[in-house]
C-alpha positions in Angstrom: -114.7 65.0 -72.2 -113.7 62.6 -69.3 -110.7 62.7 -67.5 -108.4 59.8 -68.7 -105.4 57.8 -67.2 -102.1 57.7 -68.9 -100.6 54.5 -66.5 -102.2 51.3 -66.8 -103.3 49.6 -63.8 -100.1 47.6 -63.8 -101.5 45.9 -59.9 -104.6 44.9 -61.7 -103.2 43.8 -65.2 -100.3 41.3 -63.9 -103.0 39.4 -61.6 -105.7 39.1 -63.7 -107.1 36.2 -65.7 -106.8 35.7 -69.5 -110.7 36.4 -69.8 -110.3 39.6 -67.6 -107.2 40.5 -69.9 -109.5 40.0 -73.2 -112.2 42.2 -71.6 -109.6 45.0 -70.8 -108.0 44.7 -73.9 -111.5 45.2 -75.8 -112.9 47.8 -73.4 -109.7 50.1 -74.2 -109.8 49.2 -77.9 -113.7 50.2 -77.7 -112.9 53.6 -76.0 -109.8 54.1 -78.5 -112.7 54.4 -81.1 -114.3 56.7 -79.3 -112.0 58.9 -78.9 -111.0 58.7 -82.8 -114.8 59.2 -83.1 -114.2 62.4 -81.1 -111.6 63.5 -82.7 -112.7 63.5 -86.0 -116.0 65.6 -85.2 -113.4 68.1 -83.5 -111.2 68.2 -86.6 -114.2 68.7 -88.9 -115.9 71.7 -86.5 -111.6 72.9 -86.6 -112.0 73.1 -90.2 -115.1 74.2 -90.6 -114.3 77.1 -88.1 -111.4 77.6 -90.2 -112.8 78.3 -93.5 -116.0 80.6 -91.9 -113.0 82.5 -90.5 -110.8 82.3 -93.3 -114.4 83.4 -95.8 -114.8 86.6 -93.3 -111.2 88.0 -93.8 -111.4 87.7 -97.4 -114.6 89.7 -97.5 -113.1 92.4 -95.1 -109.7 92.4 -97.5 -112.0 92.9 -100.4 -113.9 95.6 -99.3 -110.8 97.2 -98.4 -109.4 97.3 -101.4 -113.3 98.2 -103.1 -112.9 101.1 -100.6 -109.4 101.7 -101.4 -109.6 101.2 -104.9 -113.3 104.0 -104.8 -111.1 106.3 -103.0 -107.9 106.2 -105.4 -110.6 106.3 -108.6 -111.0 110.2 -108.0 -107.8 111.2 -108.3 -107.0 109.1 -111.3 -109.8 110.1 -113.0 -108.3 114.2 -112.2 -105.0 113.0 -113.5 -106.7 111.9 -116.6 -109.2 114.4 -117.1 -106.6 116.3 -119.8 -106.6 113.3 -122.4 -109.2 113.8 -124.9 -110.0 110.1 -124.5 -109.7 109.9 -121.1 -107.5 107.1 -121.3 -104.3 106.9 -118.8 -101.3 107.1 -120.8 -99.3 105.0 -118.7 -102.0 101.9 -119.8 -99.5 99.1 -119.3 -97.0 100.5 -118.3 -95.6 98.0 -115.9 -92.9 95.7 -117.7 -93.7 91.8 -117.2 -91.1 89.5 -117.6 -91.9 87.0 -120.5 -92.7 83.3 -119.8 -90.0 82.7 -121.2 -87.9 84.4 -119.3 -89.5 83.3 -116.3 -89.0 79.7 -117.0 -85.5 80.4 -117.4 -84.9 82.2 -114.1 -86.1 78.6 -112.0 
């Protein structure tokens, strides 16, 4: 990226001609689009950055919890090992609140 001035050349600009006015006034316009032009391309590789980062910690936080989940599997499986079925007998256990309810609560 070039260096760029944040003053205009005030010297220059109170002097000068209509035509050299027009010229400036079109060459800044022309290298405002530019730097949109740039910008944009940096915003898209941003994002696109973003998301291959954002992609990778998912993965690792899912085999996490595959490796969490493998490791926790034995000992549910011992704790469950005395039911003829070998079904948990706290299936479901958890209470959930009703939509109902939850509409209510807002």
């Amino acid at each position: 990226m070039s260096k760029f001035r944040t003053q205009a050349p005030w010297g220059f600009l109170l002097t000068a001609s209509r035509n050299t006015l027009q010229s400036y006034e079109l060459s800044r316009l022309a290298h405002a689009a530019n730097l949109k032009k740039e910008i944009s391309t940096l915003l898209e590789q941003w994002l696109q950055e973003n998301t291959a980062a954002n992609l990778a910690r998912w993965l690792i936080e899912q085999r996490q919890r595959a490796v969490t989940g493998a490791e926790e599997t034995p000992a549910a499986e011992a704790a469950s090992s005395g039911n003829a079925n070998g079904v948990s007998d706290n299936f479901l256990t958890e209470s959930f609140p009703s939509p109902m309810n939850s509409r209510n609560a807002g």
